[in-house]
C-alpha positions as CSV (number, residue, x, y, z in Angstrom):
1,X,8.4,-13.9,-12.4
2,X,8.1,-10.5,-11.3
3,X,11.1,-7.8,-10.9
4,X,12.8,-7.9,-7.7
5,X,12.4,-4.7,-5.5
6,X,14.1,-3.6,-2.6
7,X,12.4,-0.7,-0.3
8,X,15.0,1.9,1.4
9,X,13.8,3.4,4.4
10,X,15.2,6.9,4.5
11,X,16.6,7.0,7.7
12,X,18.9,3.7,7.0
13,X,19.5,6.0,3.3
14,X,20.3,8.8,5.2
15,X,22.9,6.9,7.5
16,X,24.6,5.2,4.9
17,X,25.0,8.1,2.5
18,X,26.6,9.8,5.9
19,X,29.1,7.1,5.8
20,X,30.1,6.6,1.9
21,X,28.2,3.1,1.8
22,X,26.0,4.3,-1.0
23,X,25.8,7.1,-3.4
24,X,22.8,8.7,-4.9
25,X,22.4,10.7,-8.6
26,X,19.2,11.6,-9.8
27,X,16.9,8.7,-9.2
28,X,19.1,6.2,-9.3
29,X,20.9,4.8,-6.1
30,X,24.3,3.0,-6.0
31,X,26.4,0.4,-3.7
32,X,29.8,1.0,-4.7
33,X,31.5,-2.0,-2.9
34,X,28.7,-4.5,-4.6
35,X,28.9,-2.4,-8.0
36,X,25.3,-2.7,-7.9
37,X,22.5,-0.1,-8.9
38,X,19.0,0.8,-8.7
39,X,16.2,3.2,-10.0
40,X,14.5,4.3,-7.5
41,X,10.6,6.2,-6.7
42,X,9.7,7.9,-3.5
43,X,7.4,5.3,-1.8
44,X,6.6,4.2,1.6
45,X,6.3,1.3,3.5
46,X,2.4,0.8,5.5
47,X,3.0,-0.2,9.0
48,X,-0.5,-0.3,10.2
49,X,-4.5,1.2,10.5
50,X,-4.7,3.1,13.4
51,X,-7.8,5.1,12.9
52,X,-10.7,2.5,12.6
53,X,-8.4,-1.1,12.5
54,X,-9.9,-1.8,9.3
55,X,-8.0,-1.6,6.0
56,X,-10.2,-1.5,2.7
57,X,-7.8,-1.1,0.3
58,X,-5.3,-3.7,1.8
59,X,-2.0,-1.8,2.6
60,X,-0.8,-2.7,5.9
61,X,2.2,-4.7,5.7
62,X,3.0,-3.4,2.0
63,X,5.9,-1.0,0.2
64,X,3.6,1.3,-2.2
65,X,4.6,4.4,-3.9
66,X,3.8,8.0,-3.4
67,X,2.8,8.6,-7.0
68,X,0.2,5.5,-6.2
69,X,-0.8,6.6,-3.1
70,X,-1.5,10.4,-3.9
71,X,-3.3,9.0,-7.1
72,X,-5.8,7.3,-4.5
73,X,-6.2,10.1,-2.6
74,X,-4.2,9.6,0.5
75,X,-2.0,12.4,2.3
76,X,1.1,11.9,3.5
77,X,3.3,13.8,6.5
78,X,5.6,12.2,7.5
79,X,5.1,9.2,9.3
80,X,1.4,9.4,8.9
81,X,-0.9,9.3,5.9
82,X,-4.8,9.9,5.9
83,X,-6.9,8.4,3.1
84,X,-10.4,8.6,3.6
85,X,-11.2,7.6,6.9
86,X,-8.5,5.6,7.7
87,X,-5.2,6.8,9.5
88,X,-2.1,4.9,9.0
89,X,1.3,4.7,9.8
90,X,3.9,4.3,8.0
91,X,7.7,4.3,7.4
92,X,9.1,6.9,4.2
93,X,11.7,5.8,1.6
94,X,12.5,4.7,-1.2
95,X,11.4,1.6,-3.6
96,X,14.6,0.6,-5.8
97,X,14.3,-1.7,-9.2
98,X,17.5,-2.9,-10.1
99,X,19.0,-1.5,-13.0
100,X,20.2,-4.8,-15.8
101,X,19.9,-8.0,-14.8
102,X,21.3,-10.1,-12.4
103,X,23.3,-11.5,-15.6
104,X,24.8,-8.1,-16.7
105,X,25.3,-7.8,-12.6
106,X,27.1,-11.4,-12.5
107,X,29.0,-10.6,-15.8
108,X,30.7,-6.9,-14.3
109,X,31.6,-8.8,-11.3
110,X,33.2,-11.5,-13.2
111,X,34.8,-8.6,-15.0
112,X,36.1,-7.0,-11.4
113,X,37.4,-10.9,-10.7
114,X,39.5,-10.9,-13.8
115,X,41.0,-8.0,-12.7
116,X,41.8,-8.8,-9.7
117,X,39.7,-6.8,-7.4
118,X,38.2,-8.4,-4.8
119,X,34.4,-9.7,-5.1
120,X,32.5,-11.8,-3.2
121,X,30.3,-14.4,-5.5
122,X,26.2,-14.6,-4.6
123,X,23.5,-16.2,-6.2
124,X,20.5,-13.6,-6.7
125,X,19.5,-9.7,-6.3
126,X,18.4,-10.8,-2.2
127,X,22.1,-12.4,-1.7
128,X,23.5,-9.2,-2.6
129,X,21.9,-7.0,-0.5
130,X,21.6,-9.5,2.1
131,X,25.3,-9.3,1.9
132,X,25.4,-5.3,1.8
133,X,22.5,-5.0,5.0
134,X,24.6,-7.4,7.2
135,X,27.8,-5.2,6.7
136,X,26.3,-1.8,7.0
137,X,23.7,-2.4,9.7
C-alpha cells in the first residue's frame, strides 16, 4: 500500500496558523491538539486545462509537486501554471507525508490517555484529519 498523503492548500495553512490550530518548523507541519505531524514539499493541486481542454500529461484533478512540475518544464504564478502549450489552473500548497506510522501515532496517543489528557480514539491517518478538517473549517 502506498503512503498516505494529505495536500494543504495555503490559504486553509495560512488561516489556521493565524489561529494556533497548527504550527510550522522547517518542512515539517504539526497539529498540536491531534499530536500529529507531517513532512511537507511545496506542491500544488491541478484544477483544470484551460488553454486547449486537452491534458497530455494527465494532471487535472491531481496534487503534484513543484520540484516535479518545474522538472517537466511547467511555470508556475500563482494560481496559473504554463507548460507547453497548455494553461492550467491550479490551487498552491503544500503535500504533507506523515511523519512514523500510524502505530507510533496510536502508541503516543495511548501514551496522552494514560496520562490523562484528553484524546479522542480514530482508526487511520484520514480519521484523524477528518477529525481536525471538521473542527477547524
Amino acid at each position: 500500500m502506498g503512503k498516505n498523503r494529505v495536500f494543504f492548500p495555503q490559504e486553509a495553512l495560512d488561516g489556521w496558523l493565524l489561529d494556533g490550530k497548527v504550527e510550522i518548523a522547517g518542512s515539517e507541519l504539526t497539529i498540536p491538539t491531534e499530536r500529529r505531524r507531517y513532512r511537507l514539499v511545496e506542491a500544488v493541486r491541478v484544477l483544470s486545462e484551460e488553454a486547449s481542454h486537452s491534458d497530455p500529461d494527465e494532471l487535472v484533478g491531481k496534487v503534484k509537486t513543484v520540484p516535479f512540475l518545474v522538472e517537466l518544464g511547467a511555470e508556475l504564478l500563482g494560481d496559473s501554471m504554463v507548460l507547453g502549450d497548455n494553461a492550467y489552473r491550479v490551487v498552491a500548497g503544500w503535500l504533507g507525508t506523515p511523519v512514523g506510522s500510524l502505530e507510533q501515532h496510536r502508541a503516543e496517543r495511548q501514551e496522552l490517555r494514560v496520562s490523562r489528557v484528553p484524546a479522542p480514539a480514530h482508526g487511520s491517518d484520514e480519521e484523524l484529519l477528518a477529525a481536525f478538517l471538521a473542527r477547524t473549517l
